[in-house]
MDAnalysis code that builds the backbone (N, CA, C; Angstrom):
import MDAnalysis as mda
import numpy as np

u = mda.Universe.empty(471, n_residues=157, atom_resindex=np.repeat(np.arange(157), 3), trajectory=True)
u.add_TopologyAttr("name", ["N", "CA", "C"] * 157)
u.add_TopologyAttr("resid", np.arange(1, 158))
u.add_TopologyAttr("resname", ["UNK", "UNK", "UNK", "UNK", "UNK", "UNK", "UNK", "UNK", "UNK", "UNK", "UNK", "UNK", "UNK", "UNK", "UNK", "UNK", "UNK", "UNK", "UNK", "UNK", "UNK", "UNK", "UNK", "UNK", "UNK", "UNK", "UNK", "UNK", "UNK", "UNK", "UNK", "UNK", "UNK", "UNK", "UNK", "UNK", "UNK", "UNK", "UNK", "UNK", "UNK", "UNK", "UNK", "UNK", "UNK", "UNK", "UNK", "UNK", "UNK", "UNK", "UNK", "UNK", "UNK", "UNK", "UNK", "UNK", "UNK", "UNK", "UNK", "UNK", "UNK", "UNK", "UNK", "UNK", "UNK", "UNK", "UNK", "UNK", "UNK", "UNK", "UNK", "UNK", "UNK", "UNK", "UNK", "UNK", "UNK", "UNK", "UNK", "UNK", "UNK", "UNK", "UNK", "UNK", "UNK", "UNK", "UNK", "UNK", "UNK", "UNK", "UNK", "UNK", "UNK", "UNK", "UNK", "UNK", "UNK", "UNK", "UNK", "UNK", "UNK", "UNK", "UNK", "UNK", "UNK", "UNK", "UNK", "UNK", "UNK", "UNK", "UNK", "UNK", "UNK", "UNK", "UNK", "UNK", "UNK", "UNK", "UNK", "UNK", "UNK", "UNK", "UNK", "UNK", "UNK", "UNK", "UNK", "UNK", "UNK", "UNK", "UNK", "UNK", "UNK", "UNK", "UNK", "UNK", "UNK", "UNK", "UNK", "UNK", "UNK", "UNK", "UNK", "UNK", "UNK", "UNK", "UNK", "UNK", "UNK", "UNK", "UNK", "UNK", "UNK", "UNK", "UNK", "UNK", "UNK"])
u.atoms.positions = np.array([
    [1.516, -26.969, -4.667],
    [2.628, -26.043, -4.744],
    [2.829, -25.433, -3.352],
    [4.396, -25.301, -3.098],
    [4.332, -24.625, -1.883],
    [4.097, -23.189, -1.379],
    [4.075, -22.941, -0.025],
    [4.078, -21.395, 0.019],
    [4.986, -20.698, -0.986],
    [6.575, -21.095, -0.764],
    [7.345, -20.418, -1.351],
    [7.530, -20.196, -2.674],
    [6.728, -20.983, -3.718],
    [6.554, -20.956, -5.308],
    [5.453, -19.874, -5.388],
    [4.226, -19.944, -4.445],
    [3.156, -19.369, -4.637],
    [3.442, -17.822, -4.854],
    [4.457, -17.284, -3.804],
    [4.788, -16.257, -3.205],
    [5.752, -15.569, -4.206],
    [6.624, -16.493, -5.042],
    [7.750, -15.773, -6.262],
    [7.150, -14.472, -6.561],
    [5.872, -14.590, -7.170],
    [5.219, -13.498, -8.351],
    [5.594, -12.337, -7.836],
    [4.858, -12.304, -6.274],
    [4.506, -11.154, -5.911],
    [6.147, -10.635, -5.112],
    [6.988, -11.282, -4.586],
    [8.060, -11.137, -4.245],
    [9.119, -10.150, -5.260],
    [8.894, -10.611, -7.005],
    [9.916, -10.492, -7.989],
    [9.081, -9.342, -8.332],
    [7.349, -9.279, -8.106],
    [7.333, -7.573, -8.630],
    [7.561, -6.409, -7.217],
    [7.464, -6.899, -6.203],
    [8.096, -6.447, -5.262],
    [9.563, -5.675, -5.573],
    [10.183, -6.416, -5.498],
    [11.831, -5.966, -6.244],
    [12.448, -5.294, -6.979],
    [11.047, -5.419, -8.188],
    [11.138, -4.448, -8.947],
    [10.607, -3.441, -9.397],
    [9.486, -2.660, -8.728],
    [8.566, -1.935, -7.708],
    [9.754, -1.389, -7.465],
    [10.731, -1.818, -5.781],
    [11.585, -0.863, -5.271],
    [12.472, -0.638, -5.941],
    [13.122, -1.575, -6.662],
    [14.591, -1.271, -7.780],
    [14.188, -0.152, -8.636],
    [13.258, -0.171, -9.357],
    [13.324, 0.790, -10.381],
    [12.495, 1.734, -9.957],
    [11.811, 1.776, -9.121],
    [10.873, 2.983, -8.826],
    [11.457, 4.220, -7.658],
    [12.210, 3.171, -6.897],
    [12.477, 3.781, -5.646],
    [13.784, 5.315, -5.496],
    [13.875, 5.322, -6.637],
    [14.573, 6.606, -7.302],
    [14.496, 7.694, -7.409],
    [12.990, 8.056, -7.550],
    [12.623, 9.390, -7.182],
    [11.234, 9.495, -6.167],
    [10.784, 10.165, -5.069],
    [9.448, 10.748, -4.460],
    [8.189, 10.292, -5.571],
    [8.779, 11.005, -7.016],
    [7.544, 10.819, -7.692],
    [8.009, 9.911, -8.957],
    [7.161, 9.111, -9.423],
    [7.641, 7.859, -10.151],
    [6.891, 9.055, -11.648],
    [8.036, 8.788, -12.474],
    [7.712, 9.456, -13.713],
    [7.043, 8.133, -14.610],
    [5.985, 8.105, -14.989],
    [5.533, 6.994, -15.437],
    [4.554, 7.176, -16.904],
    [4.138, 6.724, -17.684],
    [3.893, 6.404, -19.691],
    [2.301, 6.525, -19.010],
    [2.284, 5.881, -18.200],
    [0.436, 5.221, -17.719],
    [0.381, 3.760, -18.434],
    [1.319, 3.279, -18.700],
    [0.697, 1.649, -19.062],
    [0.802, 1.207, -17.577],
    [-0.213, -0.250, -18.009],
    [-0.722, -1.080, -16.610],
    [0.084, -1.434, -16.134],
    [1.108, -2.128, -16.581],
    [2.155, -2.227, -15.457],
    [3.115, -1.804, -14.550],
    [2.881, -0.183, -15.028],
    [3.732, 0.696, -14.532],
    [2.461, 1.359, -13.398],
    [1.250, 0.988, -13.521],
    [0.344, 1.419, -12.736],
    [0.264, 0.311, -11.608],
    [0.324, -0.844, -11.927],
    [0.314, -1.901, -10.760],
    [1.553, -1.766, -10.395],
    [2.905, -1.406, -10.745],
    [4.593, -1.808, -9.780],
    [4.080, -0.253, -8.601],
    [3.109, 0.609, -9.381],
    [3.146, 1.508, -8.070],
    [1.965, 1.702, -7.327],
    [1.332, 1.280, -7.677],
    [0.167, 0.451, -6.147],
    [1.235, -0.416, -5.560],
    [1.816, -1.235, -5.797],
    [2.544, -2.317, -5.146],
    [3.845, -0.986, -3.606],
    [4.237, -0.005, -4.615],
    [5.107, 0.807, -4.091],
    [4.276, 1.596, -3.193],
    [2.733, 2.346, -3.985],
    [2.004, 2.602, -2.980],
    [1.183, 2.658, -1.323],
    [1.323, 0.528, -1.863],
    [0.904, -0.372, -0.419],
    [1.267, -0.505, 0.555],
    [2.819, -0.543, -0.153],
    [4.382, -0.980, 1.142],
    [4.766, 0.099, 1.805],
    [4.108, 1.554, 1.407],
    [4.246, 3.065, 2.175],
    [3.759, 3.117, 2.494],
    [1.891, 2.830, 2.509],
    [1.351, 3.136, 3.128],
    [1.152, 2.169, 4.372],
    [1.584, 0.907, 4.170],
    [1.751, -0.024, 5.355],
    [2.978, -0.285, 6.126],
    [3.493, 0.216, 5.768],
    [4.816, 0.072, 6.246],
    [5.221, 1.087, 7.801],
    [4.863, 0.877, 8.804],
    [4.666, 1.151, 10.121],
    [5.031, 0.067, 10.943],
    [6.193, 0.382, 11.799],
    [6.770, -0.644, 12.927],
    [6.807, 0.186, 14.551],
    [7.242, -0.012, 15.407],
    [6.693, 0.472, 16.749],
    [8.163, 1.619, 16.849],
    [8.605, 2.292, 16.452],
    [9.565, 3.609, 15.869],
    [9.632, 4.382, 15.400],
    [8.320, 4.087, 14.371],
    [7.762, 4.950, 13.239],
    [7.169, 6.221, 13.939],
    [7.852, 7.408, 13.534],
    [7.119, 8.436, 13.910],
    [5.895, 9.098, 13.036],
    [4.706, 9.709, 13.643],
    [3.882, 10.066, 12.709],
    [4.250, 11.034, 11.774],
    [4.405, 11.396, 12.070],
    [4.967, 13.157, 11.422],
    [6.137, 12.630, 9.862],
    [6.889, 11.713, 10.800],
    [7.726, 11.204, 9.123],
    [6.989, 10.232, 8.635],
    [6.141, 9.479, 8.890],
    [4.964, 8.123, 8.072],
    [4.183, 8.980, 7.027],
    [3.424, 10.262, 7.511],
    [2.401, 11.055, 7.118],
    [3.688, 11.604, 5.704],
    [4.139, 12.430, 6.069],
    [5.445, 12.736, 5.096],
    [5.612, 11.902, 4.025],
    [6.051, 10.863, 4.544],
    [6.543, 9.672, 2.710],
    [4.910, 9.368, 2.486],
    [3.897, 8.955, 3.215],
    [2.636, 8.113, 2.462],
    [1.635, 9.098, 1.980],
    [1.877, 10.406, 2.398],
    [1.410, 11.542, 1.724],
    [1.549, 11.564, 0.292],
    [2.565, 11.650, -0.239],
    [2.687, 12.225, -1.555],
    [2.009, 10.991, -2.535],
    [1.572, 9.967, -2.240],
    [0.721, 9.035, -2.768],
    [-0.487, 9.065, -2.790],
    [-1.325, 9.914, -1.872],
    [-2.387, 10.365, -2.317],
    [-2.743, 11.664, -2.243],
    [-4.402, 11.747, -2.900],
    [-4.550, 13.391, -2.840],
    [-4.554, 13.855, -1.696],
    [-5.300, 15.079, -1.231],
    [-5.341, 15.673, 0.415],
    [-6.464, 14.586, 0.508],
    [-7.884, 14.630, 0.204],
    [-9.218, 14.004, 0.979],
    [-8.664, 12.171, 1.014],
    [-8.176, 11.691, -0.304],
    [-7.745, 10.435, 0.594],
    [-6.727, 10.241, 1.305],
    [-5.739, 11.399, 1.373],
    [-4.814, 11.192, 2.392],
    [-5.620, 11.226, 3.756],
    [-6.508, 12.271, 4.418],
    [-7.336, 12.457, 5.379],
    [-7.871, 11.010, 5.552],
    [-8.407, 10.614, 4.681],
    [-9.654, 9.330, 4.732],
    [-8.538, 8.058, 5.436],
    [-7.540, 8.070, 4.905],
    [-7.420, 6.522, 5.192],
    [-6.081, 6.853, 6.315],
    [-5.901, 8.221, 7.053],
    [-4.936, 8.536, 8.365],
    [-6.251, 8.260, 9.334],
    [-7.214, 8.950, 8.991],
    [-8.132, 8.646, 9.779],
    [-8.676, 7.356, 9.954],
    [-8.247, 6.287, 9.235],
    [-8.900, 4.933, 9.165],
    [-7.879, 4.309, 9.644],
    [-6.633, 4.662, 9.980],
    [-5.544, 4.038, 10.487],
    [-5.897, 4.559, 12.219],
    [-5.988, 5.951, 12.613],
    [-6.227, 6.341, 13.708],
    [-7.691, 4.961, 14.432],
    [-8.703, 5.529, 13.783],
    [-9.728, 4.343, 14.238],
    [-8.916, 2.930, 14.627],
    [-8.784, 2.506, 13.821],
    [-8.321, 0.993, 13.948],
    [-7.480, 1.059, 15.385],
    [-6.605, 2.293, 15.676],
    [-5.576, 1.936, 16.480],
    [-4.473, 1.000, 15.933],
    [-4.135, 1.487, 14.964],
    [-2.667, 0.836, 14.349],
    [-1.300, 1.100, 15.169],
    [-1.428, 2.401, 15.080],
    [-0.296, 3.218, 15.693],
    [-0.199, 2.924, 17.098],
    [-1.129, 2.765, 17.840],
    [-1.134, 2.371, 19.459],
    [-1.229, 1.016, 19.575],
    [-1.198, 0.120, 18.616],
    [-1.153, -0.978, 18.605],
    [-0.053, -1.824, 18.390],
    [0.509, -1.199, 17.650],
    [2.014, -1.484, 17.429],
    [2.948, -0.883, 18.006],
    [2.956, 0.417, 18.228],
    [3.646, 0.589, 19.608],
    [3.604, -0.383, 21.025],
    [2.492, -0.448, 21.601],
    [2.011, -0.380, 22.719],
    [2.782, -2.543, 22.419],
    [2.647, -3.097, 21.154],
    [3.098, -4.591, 21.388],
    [4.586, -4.110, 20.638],
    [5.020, -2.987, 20.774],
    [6.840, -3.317, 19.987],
    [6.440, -4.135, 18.880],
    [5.546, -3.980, 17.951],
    [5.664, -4.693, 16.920],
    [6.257, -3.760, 15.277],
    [5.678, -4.739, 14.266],
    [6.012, -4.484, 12.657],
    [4.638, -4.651, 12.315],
    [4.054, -3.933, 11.242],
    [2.881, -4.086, 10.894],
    [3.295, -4.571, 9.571],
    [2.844, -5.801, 8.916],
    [2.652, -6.768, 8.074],
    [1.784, -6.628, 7.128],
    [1.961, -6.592, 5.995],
    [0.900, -6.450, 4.812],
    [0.996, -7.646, 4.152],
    [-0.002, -8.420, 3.797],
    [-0.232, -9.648, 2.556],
    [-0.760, -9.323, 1.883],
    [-0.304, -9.207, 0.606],
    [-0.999, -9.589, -0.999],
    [-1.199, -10.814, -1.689],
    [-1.894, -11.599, -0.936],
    [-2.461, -13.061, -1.456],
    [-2.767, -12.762, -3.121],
    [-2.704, -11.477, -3.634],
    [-2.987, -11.979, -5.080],
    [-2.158, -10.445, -5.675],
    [-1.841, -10.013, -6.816],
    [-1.286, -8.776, -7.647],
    [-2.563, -8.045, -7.461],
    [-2.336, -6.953, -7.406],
    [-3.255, -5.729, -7.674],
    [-4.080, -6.231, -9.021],
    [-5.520, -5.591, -9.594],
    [-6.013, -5.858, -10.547],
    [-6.433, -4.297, -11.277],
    [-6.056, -4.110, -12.674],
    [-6.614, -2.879, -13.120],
    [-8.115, -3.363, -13.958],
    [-9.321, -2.586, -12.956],
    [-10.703, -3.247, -13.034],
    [-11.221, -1.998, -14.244],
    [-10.401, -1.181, -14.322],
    [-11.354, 0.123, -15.592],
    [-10.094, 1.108, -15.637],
    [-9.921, 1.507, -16.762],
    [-9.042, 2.819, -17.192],
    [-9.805, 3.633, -18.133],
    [-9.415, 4.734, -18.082],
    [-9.461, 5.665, -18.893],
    [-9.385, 6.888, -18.655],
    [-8.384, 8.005, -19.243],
    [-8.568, 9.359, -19.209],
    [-7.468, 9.449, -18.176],
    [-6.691, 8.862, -17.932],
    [-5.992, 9.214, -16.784],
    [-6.644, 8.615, -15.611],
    [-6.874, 7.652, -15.341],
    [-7.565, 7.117, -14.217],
    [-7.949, 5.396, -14.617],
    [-7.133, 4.885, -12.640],
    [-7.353, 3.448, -13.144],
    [-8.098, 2.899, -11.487],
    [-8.582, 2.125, -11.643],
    [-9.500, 1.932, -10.862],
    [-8.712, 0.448, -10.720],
    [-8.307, -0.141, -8.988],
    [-7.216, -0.569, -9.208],
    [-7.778, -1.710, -8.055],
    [-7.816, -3.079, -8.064],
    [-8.657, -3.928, -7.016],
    [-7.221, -4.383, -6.251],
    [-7.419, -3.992, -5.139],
    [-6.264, -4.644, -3.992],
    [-6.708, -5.239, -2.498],
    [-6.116, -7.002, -3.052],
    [-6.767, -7.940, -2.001],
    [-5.769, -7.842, -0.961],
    [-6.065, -7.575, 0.443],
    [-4.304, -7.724, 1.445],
    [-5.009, -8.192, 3.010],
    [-4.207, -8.634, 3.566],
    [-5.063, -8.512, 5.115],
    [-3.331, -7.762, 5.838],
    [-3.837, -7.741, 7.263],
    [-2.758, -6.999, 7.731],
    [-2.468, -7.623, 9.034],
    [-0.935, -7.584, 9.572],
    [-1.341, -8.384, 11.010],
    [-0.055, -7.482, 11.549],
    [0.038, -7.879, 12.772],
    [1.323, -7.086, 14.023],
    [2.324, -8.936, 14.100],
    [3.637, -8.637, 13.859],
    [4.707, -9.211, 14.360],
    [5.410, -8.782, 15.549],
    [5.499, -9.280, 16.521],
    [5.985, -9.076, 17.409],
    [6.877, -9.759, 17.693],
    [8.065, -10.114, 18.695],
    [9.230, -11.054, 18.888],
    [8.759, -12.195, 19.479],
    [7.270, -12.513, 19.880],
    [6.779, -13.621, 20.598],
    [5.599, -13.521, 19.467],
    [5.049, -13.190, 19.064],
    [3.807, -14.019, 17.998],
    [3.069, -13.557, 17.195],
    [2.502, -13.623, 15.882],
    [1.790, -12.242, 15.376],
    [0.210, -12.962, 15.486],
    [-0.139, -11.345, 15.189],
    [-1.459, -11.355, 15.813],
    [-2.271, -10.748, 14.735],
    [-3.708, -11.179, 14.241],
    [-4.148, -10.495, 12.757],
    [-5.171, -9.641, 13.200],
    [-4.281, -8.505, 12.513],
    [-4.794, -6.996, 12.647],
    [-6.380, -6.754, 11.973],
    [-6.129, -7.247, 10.811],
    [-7.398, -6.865, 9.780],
    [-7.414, -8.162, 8.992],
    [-7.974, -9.060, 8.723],
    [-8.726, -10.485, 7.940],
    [-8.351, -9.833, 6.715],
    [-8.250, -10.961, 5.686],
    [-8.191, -10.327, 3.754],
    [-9.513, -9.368, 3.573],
    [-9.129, -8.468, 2.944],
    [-9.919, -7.404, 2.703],
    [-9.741, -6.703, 0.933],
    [-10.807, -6.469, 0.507],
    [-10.433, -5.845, -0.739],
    [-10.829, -4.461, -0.683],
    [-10.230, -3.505, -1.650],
    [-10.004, -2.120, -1.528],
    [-10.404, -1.443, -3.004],
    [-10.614, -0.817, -3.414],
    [-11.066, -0.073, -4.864],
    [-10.244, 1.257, -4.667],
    [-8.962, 1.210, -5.300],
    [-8.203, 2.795, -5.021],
    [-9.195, 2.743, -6.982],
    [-8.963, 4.069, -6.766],
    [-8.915, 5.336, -7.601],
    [-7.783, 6.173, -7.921],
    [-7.390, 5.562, -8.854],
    [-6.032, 6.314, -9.137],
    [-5.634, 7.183, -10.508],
    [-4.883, 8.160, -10.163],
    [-4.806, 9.464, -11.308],
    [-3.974, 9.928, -11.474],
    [-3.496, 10.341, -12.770],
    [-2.676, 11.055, -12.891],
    [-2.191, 12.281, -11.970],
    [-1.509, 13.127, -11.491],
    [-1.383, 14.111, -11.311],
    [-0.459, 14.569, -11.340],
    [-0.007, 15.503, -12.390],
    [1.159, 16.075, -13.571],
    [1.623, 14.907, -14.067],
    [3.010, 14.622, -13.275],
    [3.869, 13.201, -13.986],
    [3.996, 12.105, -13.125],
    [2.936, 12.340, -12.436],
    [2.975, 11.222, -10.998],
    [1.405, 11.036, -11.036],
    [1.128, 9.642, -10.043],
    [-0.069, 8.831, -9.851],
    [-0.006, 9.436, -8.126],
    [-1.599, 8.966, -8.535],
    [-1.760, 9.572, -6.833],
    [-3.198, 9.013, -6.458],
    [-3.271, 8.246, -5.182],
    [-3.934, 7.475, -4.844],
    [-5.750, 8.930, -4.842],
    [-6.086, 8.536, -5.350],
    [-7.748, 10.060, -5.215],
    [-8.670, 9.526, -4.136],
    [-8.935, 8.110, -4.018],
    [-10.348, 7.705, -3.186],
    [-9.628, 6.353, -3.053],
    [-10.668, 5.655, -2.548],
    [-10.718, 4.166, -1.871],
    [-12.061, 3.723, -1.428],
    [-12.058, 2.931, -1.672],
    [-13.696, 2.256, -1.118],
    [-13.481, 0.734, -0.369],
    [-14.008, 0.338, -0.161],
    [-14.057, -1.356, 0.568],
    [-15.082, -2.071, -0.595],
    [-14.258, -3.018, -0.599],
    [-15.059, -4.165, -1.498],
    [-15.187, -5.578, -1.165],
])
């Protein structure tokens, strides 16, 4: 099968992730799984979504309200380390997210889903991209909070 068959799945929940979600700041959501995976998916593409224009101050702003304060801290600070932001500036690039596979819901209960996300990350530039971070898996922790989900922790897996 080719790239482009492989790629449908995640493309068509892509679509509909932004179509129906992209409506309000906070996604009013039941808590079934699929309404928990279209917003990890919505989650991912905010929080990766950084090109060499992006100011901090408005990035921090939209990818904020997706998680709590300590993992908002945890993973600005894991973007600072890496040098994302000076990295993509400094090459005029787009920072690139792959989801080689759908998010996975690995445990629920009580308001909380424990959520497996495989992605690697790379810089596009107008002459060549370059891979930022190899496939990597992630363990969000995710929770209710009032009528919205909100990213709580993260781990590496």
């Amino acid at each position: 099968m080719n790239k482009f068959w492989r790629n449908v799945p995640m493309v068509m929940m892509m679509l509909v992730c932004i179509t129906v979600y992209a409506q309000a700041p906070c996604v009013n959501n039941k808590g079934e799984d699929f309404n928990v995976i279209a917003w990890t998916y919505e989650a991912m593409y905010v929080t990766y979504n950084i090109n060499f224009t992006t100011k901090k101050d408005e990035y921090a702003k939209d990818a904020l309200q997706y998680y709590s304060p300590n993992a908002w801290s945890k993973q600005y600070q894991l973007l600072e380390q890496q040098r994302v932001f000076a990295s993509i500036q400094s090459k005029k690039g787009i920072l690139l997210m792959g989801l080689p596979v759908q998010p996975v819901i690995t445990y629920k209960a009580n308001n909380e889903w424990k959520v497996l996300v495989k992605f690697d990350t790379k810089i596009l530039t107008a002459s060549s991209t370059d891979a930022l971070q190899p496939l990597k898996g992630v363990m969000l922790t995710v929770k209710r909070s009032g009528d919205c989900f909100v990213i709580d922790d993260f781990v590496d897996v």
